[in-house]
KEKE-3310 file (N, C-alpha, C; in steps of 0.2 Angstrom, whole numbers, plus 5000, padded with zeros to 4 digits):
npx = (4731:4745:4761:4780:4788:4775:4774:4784:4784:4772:4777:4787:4781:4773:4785:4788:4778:4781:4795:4789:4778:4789:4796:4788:4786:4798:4799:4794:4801:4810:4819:4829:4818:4801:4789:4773:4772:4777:4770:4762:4766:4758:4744:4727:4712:4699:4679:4678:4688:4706:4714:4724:4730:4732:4717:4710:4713:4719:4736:4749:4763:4768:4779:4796:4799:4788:4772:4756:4741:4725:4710:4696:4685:4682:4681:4689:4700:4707:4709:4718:4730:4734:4736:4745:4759:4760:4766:4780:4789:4792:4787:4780:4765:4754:4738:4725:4714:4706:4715:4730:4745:4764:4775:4793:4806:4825:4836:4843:4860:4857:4844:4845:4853:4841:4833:4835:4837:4825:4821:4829:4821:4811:4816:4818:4805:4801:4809:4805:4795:4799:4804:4794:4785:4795:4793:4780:4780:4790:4783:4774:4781:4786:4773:4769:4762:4767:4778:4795:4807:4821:4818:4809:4820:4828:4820:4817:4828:4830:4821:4827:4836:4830:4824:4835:4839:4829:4833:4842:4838:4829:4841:4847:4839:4837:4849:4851:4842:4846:4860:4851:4845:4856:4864:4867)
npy = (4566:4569:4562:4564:4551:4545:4553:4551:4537:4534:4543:4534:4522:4530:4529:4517:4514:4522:4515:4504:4505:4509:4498:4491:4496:4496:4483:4482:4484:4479:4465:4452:4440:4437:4442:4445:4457:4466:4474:4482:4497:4503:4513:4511:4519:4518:4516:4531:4533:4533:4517:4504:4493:4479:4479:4478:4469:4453:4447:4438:4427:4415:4410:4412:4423:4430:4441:4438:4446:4447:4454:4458:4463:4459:4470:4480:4477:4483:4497:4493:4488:4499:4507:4499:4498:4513:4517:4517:4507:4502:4492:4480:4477:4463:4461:4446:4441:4447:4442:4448:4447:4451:4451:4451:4461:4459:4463:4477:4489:4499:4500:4493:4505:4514:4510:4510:4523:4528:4519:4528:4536:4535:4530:4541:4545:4540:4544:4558:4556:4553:4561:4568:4563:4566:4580:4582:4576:4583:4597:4592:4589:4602:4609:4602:4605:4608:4601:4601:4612:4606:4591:4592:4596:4584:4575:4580:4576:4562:4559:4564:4554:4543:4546:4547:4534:4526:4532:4526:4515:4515:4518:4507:4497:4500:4501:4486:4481:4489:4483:4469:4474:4477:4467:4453)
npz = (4467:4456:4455:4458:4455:4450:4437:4431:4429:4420:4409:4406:4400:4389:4383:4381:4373:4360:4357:4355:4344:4336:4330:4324:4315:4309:4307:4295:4285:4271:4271:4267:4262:4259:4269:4279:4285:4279:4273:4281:4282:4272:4266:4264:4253:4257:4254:4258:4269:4275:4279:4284:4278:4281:4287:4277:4267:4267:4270:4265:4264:4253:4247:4248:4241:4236:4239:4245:4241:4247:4245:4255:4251:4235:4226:4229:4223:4214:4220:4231:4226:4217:4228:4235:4225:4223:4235:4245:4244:4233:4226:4212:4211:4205:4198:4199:4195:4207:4217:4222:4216:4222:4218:4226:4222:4217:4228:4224:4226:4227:4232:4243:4251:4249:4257:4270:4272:4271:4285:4295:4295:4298:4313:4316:4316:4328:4339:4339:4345:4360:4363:4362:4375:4385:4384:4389:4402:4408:4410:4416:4429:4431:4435:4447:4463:4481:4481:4483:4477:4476:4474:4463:4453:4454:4448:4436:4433:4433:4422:4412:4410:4408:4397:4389:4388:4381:4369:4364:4366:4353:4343:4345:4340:4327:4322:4322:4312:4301:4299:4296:4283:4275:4275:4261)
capx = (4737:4751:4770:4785:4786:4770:4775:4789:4781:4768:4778:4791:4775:4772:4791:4788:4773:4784:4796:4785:4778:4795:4801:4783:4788:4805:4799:4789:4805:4811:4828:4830:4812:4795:4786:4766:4769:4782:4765:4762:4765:4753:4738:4723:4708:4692:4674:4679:4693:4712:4715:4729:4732:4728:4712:4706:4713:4723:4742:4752:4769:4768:4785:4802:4799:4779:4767:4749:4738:4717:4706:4691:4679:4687:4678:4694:4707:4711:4714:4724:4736:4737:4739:4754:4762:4763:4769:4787:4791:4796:4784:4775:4759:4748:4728:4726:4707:4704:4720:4736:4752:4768:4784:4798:4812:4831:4838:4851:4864:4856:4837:4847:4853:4836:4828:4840:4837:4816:4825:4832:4816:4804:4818:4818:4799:4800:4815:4802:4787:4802:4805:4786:4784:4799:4794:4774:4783:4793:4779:4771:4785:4786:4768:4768:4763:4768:4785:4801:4811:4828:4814:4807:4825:4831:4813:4819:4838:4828:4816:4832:4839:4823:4823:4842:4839:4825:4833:4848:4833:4828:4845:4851:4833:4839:4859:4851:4836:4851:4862:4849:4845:4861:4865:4865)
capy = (4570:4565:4562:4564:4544:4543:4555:4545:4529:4536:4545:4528:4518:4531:4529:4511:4513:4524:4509:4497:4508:4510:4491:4488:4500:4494:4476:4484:4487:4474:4463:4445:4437:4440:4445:4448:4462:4473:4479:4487:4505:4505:4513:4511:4522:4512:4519:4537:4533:4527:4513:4501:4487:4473:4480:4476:4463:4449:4446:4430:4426:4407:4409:4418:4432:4432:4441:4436:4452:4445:4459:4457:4464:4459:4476:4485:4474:4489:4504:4491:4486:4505:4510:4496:4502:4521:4516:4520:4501:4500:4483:4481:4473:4464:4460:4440:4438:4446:4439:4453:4446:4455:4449:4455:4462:4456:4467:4479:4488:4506:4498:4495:4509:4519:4507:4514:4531:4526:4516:4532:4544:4530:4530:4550:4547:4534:4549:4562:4554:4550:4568:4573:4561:4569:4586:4582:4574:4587:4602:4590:4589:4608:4610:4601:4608:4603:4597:4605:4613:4601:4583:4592:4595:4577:4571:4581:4573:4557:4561:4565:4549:4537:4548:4544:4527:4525:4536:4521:4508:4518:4518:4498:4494:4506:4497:4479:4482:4492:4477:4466:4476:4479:4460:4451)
capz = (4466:4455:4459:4454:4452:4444:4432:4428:4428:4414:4404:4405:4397:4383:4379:4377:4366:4354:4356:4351:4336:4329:4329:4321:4308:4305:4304:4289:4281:4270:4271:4263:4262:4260:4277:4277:4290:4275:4268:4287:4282:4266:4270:4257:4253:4256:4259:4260:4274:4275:4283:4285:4273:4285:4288:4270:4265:4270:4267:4265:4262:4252:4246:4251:4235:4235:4243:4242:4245:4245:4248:4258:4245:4228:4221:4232:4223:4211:4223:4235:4219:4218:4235:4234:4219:4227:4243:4245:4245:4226:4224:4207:4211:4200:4201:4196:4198:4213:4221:4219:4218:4223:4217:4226:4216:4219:4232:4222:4234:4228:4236:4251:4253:4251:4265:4277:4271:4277:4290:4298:4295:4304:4317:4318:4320:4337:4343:4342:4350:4363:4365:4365:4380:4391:4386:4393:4408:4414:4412:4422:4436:4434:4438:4455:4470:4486:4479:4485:4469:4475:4470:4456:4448:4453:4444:4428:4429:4431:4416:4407:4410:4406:4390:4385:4390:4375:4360:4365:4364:4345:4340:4344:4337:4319:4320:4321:4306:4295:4298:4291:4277:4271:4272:4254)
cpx = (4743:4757:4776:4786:4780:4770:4780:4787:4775:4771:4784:4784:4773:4779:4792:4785:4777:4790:4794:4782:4783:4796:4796:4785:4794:4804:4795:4794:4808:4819:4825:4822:4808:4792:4777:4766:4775:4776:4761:4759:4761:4747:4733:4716:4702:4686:4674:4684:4700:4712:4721:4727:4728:4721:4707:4708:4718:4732:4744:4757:4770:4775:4790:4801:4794:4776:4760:4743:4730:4712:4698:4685:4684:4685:4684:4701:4713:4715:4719:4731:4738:4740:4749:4760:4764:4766:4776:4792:4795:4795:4780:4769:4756:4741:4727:4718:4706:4712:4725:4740:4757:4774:4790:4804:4818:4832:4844:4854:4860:4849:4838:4848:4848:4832:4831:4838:4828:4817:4824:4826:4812:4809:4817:4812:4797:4806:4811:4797:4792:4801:4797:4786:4789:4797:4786:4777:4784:4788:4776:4774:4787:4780:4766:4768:4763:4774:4791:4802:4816:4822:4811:4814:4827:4825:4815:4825:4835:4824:4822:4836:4836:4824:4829:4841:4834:4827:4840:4844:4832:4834:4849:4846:4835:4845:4855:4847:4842:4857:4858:4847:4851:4865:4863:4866)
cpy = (4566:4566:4562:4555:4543:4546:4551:4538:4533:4538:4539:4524:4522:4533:4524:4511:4516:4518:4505:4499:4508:4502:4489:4489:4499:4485:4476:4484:4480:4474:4455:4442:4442:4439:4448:4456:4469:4478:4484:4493:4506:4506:4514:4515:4520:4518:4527:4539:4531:4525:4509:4495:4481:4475:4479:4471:4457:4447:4440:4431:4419:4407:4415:4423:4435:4435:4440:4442:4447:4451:4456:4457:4465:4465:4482:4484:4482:4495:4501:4490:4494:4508:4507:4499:4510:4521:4517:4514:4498:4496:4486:4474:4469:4459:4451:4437:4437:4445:4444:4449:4451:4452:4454:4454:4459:4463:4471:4485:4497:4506:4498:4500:4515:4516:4510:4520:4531:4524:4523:4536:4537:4531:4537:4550:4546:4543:4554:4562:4552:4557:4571:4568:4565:4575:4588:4581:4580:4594:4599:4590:4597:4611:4608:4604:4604:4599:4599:4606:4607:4593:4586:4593:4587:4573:4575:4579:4565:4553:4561:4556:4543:4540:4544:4538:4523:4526:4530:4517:4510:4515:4511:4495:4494:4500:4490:4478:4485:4486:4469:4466:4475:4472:4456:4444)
cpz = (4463:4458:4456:4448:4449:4439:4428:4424:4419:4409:4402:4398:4390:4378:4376:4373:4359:4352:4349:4344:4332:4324:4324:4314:4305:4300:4296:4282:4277:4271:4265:4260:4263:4268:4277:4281:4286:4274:4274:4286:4277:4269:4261:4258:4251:4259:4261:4268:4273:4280:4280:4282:4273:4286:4281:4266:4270:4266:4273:4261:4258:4250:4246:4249:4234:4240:4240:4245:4242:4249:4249:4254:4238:4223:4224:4229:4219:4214:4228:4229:4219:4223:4236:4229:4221:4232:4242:4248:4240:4226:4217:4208:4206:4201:4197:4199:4202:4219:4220:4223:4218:4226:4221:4224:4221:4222:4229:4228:4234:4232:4243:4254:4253:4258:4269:4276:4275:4283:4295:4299:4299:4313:4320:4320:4327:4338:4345:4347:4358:4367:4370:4374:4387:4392:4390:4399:4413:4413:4417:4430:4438:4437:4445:4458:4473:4487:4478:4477:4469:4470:4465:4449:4449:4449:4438:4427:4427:4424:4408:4404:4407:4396:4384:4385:4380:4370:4359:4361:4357:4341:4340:4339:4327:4317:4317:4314:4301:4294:4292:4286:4271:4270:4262:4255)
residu = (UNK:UNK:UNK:UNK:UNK:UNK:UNK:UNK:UNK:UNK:UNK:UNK:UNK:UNK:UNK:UNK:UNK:UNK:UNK:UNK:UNK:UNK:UNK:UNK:UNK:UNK:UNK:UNK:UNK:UNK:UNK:UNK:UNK:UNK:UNK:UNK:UNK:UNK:UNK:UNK:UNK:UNK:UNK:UNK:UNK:UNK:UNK:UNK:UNK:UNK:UNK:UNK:UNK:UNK:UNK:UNK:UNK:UNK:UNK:UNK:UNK:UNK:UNK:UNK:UNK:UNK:UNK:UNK:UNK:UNK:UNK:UNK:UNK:UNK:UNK:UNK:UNK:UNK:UNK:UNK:UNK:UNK:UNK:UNK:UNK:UNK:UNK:UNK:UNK:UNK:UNK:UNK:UNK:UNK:UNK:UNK:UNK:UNK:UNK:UNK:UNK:UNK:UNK:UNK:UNK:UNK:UNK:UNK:UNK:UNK:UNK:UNK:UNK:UNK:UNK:UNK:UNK:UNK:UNK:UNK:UNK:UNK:UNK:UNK:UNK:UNK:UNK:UNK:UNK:UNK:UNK:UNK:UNK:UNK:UNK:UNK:UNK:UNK:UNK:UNK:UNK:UNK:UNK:UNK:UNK:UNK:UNK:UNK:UNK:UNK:UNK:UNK:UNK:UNK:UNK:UNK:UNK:UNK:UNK:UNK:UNK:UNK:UNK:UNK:UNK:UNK:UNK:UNK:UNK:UNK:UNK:UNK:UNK:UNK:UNK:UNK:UNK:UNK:UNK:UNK:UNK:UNK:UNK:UNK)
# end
């Protein structure tokens, strides 16, 4: 039978994993330099599936403005250049026998300003899944038998609190990634 604190405690653990998926996806976000893990959120349509970027090929960073896309079956290099190129990253890919290069462009201050705009909507994503976790939580703490009403409200003030606690962790995560975007 569960408990107030075990409810807690699990629905804490699936506020960190929305956490950790945000920051993955900010870290996706470009500032200054090249970074193998910008191409993160591109997914590519291999084999009759999407799949995620890393999973088909490989990325490298050899220099600050470069990326180096190698795809694992050079028969996929075309639809990953494409995949890149429609993604909502604004890179012009190009295919170099098998190998895709992917210059990135000089940061102008209207490109900044659209990252934050993605910035925001990835962060709104982690907010929700923040939300979804409290709102599992507390149907859970209202289903408890056996558990006076007074500690199943202090178990939803507590719930409330974990939850505030997170959309803070979202939002310093958001400040600190818009900071370094907006840097030049």
């Amino acid at each position: 039978m569960s408990t107030v604190a075990q409810i807690l405690k699990d629905c804490r653990s699936g506020m960190e994993k929305a956490i950790e998926a945000s920051k993955r996806d900010f870290s996706g976000i470009r500032s200054g330099k090249a970074s193998p893990n910008m191409l993160d959120t591109v997914r590519v349509e291999v084999y009759g599936s999407m799949m995620a970027l890393n999973q088909v090929a490989s990325v490298s960073a050899p220099e600050p403005r470069i990326l180096m896309v190698q795809p694992f079956d050079k028969g996929q290099a075309k639809i990953i250049e494409k995949a890149i190129r429609d993604s909502d990253l604004g890179l012009e890919p190009s295919n170099q026998g098998g190998v895709i290069r992917v210059p990135l462009p000089q940061m102008t201050e209207e490109r900044r300003k659209e990252l934050v705009k993605v910035l925001h909507k990835l962060a709104e994503e982690g907010k929700v899944a923040v939300r979804h976790a409290r709102t599992d939580a507390r149907d859970k703490i209202k289903k408890l038998d056996g558990v006076s009403e007074d500690d199943k409200k202090h178990g939803e003030k507590d719930l409330q609190k974990v939850h505030d606690e997170f959309i803070a962790k979202i939002e310093s995560a958001v400040k600190a990634k818009e900071v370094e975007v907006m840097e030049v």
